[in-house]
N, C-alpha and C positions, 0 to 999 in steps of 0.2 A: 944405384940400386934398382931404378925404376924406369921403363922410358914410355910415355902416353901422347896421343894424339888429340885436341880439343877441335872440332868444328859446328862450322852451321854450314846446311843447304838454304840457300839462295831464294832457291824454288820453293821449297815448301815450308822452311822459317824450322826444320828441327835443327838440333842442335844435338852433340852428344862427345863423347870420348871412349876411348879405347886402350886400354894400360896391361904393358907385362912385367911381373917384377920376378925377383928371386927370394921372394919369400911366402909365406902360407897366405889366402886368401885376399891379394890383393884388392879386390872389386870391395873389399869394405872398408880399404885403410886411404885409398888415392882421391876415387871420384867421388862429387858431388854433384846434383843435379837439381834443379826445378821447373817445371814446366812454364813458358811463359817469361820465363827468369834469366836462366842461365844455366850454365855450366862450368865445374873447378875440378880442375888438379891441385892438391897437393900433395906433395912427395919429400922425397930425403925425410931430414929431421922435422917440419914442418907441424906445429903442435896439431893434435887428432882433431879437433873444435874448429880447427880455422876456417874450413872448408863451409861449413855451417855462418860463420859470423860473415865471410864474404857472398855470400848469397846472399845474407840477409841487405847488405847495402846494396847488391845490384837490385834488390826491392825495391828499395829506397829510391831508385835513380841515378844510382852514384858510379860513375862510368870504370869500365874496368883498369886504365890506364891510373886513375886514384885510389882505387882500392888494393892496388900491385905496392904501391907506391909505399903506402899508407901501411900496409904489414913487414913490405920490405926494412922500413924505418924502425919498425914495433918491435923486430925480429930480437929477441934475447940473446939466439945464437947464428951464425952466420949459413950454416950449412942444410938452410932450408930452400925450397925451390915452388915455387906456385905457376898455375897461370892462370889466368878467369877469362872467359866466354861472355858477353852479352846477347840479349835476345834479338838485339840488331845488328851484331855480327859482329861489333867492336871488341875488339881483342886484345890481351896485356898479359905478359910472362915477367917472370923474374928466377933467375936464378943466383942463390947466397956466393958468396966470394968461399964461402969454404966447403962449397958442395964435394963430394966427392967427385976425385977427375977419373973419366972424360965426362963432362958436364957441362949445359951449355940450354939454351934454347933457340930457334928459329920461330919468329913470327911473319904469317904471311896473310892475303885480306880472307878475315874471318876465320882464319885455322893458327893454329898455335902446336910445334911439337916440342917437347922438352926432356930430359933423363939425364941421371947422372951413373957414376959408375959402369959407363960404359965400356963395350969391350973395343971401339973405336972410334974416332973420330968423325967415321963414315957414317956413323948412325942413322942421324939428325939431318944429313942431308936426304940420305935415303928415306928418309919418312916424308921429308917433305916433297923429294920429287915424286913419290910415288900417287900423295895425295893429291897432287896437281894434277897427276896424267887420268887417277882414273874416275870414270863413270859410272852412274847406276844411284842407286840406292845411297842417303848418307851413310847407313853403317857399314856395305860394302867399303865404299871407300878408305871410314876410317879402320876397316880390316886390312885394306890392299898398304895402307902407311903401317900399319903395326907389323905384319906380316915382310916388310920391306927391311925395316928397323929392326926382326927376329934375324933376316938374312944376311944382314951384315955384321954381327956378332950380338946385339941385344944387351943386354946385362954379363957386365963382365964375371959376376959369380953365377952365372946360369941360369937356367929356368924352373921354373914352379908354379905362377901363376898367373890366370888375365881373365881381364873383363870387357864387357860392350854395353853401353847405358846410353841411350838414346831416347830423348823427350820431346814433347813439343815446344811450337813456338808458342801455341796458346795457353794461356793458366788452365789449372786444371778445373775440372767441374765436378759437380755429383754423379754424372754421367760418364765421364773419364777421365779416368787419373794423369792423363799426358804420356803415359809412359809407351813409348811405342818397339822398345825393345830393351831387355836387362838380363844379361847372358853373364855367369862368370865359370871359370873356369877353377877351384881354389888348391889344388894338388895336383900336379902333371907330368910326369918328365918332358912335354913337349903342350905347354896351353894355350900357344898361339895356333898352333894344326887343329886342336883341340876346339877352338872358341869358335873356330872355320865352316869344324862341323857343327856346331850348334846352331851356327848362321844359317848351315844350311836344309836341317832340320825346321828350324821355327819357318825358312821360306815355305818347307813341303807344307807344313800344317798353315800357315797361312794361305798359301792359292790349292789347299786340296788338293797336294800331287801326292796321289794315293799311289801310284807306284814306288814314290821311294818313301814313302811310311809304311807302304809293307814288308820293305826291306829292316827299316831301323827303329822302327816306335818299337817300342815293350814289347816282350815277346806274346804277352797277354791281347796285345792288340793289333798284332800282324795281321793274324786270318780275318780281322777284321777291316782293315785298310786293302789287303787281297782281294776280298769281294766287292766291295768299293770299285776296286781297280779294274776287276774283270768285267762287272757291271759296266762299265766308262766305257772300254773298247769291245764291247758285246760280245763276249768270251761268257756261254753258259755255264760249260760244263767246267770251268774254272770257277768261276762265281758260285755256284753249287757246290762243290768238293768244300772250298774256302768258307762259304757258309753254313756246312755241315760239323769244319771243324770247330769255328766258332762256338756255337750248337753245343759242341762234345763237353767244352770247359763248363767245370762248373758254375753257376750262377748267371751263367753266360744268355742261358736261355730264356732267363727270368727278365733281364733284362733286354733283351730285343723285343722280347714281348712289348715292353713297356714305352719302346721306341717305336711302335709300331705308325705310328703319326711324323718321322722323318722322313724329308723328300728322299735324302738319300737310297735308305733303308727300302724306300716303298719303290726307289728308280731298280734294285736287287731285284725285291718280289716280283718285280713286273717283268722282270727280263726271266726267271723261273716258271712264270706264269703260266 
């Protein structure tokens, strides 16, 4: 019903996962996460709680190779499927002997991809070679394995939903919660394309690439990423128009007012100047 990918970057100690299923809102029924901690799939029949009690022992210390082990044992019924993430990278799957078939997991160092009711065999390979070849960013990658694992059939009853939840390696603090990306996608006819462009939204608004937030942010805050934009590459009389229509929206004017103390804003006025 579900197939996800679990990793950690090397480099930078995040960790995270990336799941599509075929049913409504997966990103609250698969992963789990804690900053510092770890990261969990579970999937198939796999009771909703577990994901939460296996965190809690990778707290504890308790390596994920025994806490696989340890529920595998518990398991009531057989057609559950896990895999847990450590914050050092130590990795552990398990899939039930009655999972729905094509079912299965691949573990490799520090990644883990798993699913069941697949619509091929070729899945699981495909996620993982994908995740091996590519570079960038942890959650790029674990998009380039999900997106790998949509193109080889995916869930053999279709698509509907996906998510990206990626944390740190450090615990969290009062200063930050760890979470360095949590994107889901929860009704789609298509969630992995979907989840791609969220990826690549949250990159615009992360490095400030005002040209394509003036294309896709709200349409309440286009003319506002437009003049941003035009400002950037020293386009007046674009930055002007763009900032007139701002301007025009109501309430709009009240607040720029009130931003009047943003570099941004002030790098605008000064190119109108």
């Amino acid at each position: 019903m579900t197939f996800s990918v679990v990793a950690r970057d090397p480099g930078t100690g995040e960790m995270g996962i990336a799941v599509s299923s075929c049913i409504l809102a997966v990103g609250r029924a698969v992963p789990s996460a804690r900053p510092g901690v770890g990261v969990v799939a579970v999937q198939a029949r796999s009771p909703r709680g577990l994901g939460h009690v296996l965190l809690g022992g990778l707290a504890e210390g308790t390596a994920p190779a025994v806490l696989v082990r340890r529920a595998a044992h518990a398991a009531e019924d057989v057609d559950r499927q896990i895999a847990v993430l450590g914050a050092d990278g130590a990795v552990a799957a398990d899939t039930g002997p009655g999972s729905f078939p094509v079912s299965g997991h691949l573990v490799g160092e520090g990644w883990s991809v798993q699913g069941n009711m697949l619509a091929s065999p070729g899945v699981l390979p495909a996620m993982a070679e994908a995740h091996e070849a590519a570079r960038g960013p942890l959650a790029d990658r674990l998009l380039a394995a999900l997106s790998a694992g949509q193109d080889a059939g995916g869930d053999l009853r279709g698509r509907q939903s996906a998510a990206l939840l990626v944390v740190s390696g450090e615990p969290a603090s009062e200063e930050d919660d760890g979470v360095r990306m949590d994107l889901r996608v929860d009704d789609s006819g298509d969630p992995v394309a979907q989840l791609r462009m969220l990826r690549n939204l949250q990159r615009a608004y992360d490095e400030r690439d005002y040209e394509t937030l003036a294309l896709f942010a709200p349409e309440g805050a286009r003319d506002l990423y437009a003049a941003l934009a035009a400002s950037r590459r020293g386009d007046r009389a674009a930055a002007r128009e763009a900032l007139e229509a701002v301007r025009a929206r109501p309430g709009w004017s009240a607040w720029l007012a009130s931003m009047a103390g943003d570099a941004r804003l002030s790098a605008v006025s000064r190119l109108l100047g």
